[in-house]
C-alpha positions, 0 to 999 in steps of 0.5 A: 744554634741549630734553628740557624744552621737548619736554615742556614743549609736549607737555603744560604748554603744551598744557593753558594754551592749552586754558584760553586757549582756555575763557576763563580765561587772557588770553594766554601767551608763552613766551621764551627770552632772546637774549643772555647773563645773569649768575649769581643773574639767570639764566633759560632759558625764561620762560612769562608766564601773565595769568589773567583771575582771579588767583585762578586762579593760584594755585589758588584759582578752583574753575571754573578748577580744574574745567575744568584737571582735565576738559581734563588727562583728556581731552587726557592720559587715561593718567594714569601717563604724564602724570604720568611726563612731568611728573616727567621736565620738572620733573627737569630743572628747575634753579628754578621760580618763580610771579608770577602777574599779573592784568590791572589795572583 
């Protein structure tokens, strides 16, 4: 677990409050849970991510896709090293999973 939150902090985290900070995310929060979990209902960090654009989310917001890749080259410019780090956080990764949440109206 603390390989993962290490990089997790250093580079995932990072990049979301930069984009917190820009505008495009509404909040970010990231729990771990207090007491014991069964099985098929298990998890050990939760991050919950509200874009202000669901389509954000997802991949599909082009300024929000503009700015991620300009914040990634300026916070991380050697690239081989950050994708490295991210390789090593997803290895240790058991299951992901996306829900992406946009603020109701």
């Amino acid at each position: 677990m603390g390989q993962f939150l290490t990089a997790y902090h250093k580079q995932h985290e990072a990049l979301l409050r930069e984009m917190m900070r820009q505008g495009y995310i509404s909040e970010v929060t990231v729990e771990m849970p207090f007491t014991h979990m069964g099985g098929s209902t298990r998890w050990d960090v939760r991050t919950t991510i509200v874009y202000k654009h669901g389509a954000d989310g997802v991949g599909a917001g082009e300024a929000y896709k503009a700015a991620m890749a300009a914040a990634k080259a300026r916070m991380f410019p050697d690239k081989a090293a950050f994708d490295a780090e991210e390789a090593k956080r997803m290895a240790v990764t058991e299951d992901h999973w996306d829900v992406v949440l946009e603020p109701a109206p």
